[in-house]
MARMIDREN-443940 format. One record per atom (N, C-alpha, C, O): residue in three letters; y, z, x. Coordinates in steps of 0.1 Angstrom, whole numbers. Example, Ala and Ser with C-alpha at 12.3 -4.5 7.8 and 13.67 -1.06 7.14 Angstrom:
resn	py	pz	px
ALA	-57	78	132;
ALA	-45	78	123;
ALA	-33	78	132;
ALA	-33	85	142;
SER	-22	71	128;
SER	-11	71	137;
SER	0	79	129;
SER	11	80	134;
This chain:
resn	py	pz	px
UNK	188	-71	191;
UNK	179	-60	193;
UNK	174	-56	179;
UNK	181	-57	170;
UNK	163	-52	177;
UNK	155	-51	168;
UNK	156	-35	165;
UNK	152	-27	173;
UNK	161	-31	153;
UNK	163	-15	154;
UNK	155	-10	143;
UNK	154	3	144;
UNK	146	-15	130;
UNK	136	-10	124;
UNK	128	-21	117;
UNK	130	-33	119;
UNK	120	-15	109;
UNK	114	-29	104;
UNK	123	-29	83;
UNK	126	-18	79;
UNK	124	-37	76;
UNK	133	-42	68;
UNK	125	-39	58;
UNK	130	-32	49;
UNK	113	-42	58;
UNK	103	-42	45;
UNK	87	-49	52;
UNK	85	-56	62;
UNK	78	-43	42;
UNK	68	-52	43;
UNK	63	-58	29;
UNK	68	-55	19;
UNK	54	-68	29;
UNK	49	-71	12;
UNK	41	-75	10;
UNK	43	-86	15;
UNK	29	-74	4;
UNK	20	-78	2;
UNK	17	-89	-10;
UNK	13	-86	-21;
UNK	20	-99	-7;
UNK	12	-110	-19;
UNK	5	-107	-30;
UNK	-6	-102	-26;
UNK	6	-108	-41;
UNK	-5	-106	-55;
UNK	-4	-117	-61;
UNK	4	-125	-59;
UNK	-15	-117	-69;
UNK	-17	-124	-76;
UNK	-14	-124	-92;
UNK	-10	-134	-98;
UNK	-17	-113	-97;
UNK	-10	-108	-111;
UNK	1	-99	-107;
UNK	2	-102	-95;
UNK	8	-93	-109;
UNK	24	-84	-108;
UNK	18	-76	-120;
UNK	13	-65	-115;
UNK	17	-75	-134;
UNK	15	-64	-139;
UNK	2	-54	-134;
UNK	3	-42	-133;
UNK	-12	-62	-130;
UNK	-20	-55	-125;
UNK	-17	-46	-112;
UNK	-18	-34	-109;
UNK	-14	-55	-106;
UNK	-4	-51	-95;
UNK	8	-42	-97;
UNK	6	-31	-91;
UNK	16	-43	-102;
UNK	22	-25	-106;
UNK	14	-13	-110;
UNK	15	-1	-106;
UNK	4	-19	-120;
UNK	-3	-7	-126;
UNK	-8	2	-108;
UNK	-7	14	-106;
UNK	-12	-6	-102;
UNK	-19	-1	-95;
UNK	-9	10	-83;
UNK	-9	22	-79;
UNK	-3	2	-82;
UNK	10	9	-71;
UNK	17	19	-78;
UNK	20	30	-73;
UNK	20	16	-92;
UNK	29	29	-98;
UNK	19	37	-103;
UNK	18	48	-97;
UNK	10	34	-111;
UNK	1	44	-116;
UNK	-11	51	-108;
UNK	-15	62	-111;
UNK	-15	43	-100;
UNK	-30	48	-90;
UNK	-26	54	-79;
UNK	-30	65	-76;
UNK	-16	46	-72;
UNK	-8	53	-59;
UNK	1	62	-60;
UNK	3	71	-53;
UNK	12	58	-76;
UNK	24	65	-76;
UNK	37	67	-70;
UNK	45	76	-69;
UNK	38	52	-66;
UNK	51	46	-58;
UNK	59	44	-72;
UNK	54	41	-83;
UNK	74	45	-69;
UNK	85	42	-79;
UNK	88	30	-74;
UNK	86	26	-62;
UNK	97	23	-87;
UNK	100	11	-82;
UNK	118	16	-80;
UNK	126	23	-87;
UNK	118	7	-68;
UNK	138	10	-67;
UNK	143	-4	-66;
UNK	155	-5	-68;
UNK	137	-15	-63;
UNK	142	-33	-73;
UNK	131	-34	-79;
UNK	121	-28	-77;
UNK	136	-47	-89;
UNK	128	-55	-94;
UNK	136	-69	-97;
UNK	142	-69	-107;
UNK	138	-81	-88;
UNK	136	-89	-92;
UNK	126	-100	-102;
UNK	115	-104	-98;
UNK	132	-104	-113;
UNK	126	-112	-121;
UNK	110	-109	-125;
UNK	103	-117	-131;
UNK	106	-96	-119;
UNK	89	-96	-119;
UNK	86	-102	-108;
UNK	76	-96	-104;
UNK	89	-111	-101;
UNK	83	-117	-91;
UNK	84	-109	-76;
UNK	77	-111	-66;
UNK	95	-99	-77;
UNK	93	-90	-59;
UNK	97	-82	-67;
UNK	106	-83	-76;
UNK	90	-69	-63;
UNK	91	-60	-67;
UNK	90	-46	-54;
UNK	81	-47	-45;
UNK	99	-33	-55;
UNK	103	-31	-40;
UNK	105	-18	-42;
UNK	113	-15	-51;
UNK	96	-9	-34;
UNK	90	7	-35;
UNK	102	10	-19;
UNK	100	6	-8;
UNK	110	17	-22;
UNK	117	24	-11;
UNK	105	34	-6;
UNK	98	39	-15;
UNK	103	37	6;
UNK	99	47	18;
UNK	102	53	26;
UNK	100	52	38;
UNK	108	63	17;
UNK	114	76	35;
UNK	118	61	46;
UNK	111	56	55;
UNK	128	57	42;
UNK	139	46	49;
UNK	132	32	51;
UNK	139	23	56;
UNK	118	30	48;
UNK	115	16	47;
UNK	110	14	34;
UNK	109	23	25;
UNK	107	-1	33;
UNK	104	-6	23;
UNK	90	-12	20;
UNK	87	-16	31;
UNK	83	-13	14;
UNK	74	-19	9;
UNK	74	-27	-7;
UNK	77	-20	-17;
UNK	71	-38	-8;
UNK	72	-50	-15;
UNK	60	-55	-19;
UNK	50	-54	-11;
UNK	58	-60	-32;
UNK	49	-72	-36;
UNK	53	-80	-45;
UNK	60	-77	-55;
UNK	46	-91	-42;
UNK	51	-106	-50;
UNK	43	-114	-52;
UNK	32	-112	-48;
UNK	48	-124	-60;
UNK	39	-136	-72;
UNK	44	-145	-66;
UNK	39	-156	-69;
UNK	57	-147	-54;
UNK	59	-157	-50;
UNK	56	-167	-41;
UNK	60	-164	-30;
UNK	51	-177	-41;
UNK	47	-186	-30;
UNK	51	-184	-19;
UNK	61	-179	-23;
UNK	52	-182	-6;
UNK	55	-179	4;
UNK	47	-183	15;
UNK	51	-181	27;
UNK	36	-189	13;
UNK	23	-195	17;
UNK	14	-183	24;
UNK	7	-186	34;
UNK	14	-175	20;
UNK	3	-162	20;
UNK	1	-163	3;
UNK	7	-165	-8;
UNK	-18	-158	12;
UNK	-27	-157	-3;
UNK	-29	-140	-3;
UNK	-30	-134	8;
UNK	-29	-135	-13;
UNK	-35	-120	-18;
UNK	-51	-116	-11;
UNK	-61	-123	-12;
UNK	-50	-107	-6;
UNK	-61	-103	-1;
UNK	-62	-98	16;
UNK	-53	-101	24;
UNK	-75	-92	22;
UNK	-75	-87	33;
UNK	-76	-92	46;
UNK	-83	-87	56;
UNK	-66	-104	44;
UNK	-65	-118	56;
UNK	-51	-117	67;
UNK	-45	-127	71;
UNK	-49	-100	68;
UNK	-40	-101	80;
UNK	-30	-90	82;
UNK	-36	-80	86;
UNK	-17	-88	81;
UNK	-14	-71	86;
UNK	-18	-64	76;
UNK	-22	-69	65;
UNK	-17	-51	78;
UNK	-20	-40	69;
UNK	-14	-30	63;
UNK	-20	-21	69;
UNK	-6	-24	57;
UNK	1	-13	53;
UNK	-3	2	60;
UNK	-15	4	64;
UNK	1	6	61;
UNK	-6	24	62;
UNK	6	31	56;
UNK	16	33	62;
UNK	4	35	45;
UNK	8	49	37;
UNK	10	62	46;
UNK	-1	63	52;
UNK	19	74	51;
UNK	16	84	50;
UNK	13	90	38;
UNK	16	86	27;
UNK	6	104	41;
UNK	7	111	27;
UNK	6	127	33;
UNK	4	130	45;
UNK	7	136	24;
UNK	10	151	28;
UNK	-2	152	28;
UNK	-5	155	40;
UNK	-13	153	21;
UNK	-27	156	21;
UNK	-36	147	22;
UNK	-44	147	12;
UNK	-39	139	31;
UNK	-49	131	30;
UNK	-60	138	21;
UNK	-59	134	9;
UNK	-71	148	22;
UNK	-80	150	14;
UNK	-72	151	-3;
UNK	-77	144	-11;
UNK	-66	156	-5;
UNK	-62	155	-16;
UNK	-59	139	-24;
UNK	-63	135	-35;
UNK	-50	133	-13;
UNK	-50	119	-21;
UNK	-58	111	-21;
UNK	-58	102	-28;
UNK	-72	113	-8;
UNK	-87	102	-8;
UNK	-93	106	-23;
UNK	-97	97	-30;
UNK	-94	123	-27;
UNK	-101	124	-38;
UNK	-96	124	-55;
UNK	-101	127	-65;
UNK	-85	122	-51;
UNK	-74	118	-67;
UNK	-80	97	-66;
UNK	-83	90	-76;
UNK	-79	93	-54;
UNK	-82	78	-53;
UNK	-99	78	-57;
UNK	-102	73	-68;
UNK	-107	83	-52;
UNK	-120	83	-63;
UNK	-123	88	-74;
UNK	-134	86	-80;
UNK	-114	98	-78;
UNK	-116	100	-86;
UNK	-109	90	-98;
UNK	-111	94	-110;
UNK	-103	82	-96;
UNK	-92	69	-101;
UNK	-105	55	-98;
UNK	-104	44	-102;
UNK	-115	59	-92;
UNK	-124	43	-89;
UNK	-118	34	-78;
UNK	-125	24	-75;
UNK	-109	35	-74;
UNK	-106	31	-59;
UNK	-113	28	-52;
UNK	-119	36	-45;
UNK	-115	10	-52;
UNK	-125	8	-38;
UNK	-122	10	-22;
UNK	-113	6	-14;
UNK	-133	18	-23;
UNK	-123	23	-5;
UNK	-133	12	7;
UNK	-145	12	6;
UNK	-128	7	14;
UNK	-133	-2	27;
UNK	-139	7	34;
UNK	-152	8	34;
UNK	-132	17	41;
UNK	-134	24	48;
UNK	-132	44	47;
UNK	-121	48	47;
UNK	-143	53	46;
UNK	-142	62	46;
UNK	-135	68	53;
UNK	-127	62	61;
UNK	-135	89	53;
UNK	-118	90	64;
UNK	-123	94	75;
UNK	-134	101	76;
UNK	-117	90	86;
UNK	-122	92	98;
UNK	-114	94	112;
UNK	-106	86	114;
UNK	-117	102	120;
UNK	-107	107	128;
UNK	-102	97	140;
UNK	-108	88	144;
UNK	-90	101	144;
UNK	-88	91	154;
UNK	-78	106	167;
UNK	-78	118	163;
UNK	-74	101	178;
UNK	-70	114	187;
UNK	-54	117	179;
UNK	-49	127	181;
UNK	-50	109	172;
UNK	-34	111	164;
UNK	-33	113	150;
UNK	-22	115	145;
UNK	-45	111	143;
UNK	-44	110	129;
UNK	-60	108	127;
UNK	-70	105	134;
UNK	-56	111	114;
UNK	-68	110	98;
UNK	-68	96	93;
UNK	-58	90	96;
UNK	-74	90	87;
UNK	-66	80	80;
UNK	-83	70	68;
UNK	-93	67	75;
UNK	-84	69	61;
UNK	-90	61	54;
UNK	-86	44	49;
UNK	-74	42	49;
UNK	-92	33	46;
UNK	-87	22	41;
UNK	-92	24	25;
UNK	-103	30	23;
UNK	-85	20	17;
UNK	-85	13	1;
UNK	-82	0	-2;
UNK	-74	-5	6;
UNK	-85	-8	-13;
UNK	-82	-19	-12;
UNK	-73	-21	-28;
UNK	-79	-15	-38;
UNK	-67	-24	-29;
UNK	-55	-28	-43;
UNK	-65	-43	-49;
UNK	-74	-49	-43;
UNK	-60	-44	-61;
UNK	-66	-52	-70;
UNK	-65	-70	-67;
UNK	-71	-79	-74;
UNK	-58	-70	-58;
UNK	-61	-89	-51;
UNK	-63	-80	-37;
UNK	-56	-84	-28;
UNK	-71	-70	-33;
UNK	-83	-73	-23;
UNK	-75	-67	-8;
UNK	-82	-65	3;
UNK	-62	-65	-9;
UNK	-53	-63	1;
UNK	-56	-48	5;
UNK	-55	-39	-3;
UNK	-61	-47	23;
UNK	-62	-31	19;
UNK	-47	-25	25;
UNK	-37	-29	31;
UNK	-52	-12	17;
UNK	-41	-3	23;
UNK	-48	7	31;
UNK	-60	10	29;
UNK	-39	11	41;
UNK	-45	26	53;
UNK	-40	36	45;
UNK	-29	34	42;
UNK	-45	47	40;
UNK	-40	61	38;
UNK	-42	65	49;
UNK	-52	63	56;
UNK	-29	75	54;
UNK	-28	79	68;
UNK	-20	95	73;
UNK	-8	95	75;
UNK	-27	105	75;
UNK	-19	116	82;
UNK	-18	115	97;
UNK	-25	110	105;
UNK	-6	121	98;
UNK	-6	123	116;
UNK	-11	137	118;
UNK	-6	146	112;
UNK	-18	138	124;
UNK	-20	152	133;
UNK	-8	164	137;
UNK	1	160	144;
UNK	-8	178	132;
UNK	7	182	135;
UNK	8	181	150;
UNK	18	184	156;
């Protein structure tokens, strides 16, 4: 039986650019670091991951997607432009949530996402 999901990870292509962007733009901590090559942001009980390692996924916006919560969507859409953040998709309502897309520096987007109280 399947009782949560373990991690997710997104493929890069550089890892230092790639941190810059997760620790410094987004503001995730890192809680591993293997060798530089996986590198692994704990989440309110899941994980999110990115790697340099072959795995045969390429970097970029060719298949699942992340979604971030966040406490303030408007707050964190306009700290991300005002950072130059290319965003895909502006924010836009849905019947359960808020939510905008951005895209990280090998092209991969991420969802910024509130739930509705």
């Amino acid at each position: 039986m399947i009782t949560s999901i373990a991690f997710t990870v997104y493929p890069v292509s550089n890892m230092e650019r790639a941190r810059a962007f997760y620790e410094h733009v987004l503001g995730l901590h890192v809680t591993h670091n293997y060798r530089d090559v996986w590198v692994e942001y704990d989440l309110a009980g899941s994980t999110f991951a990115i790697t340099t390692t072959d795995m045969g996924h390429t970097p970029g916006a060719k298949g699942a997607v992340v979604a971030f919560e966040v406490s303030d969507l408007d707050a964190f859409v306009h700290k991300m432009k005002e950072r130059a953040v290319p965003f895909v998709t502006e924010v836009f309502d849905t019947p359960v949530c808020r939510m905008a897309v951005i895209e990280d520096q090998a092209t991969n987007h991420i969802t910024i996402h509130k739930r509705h109280a």
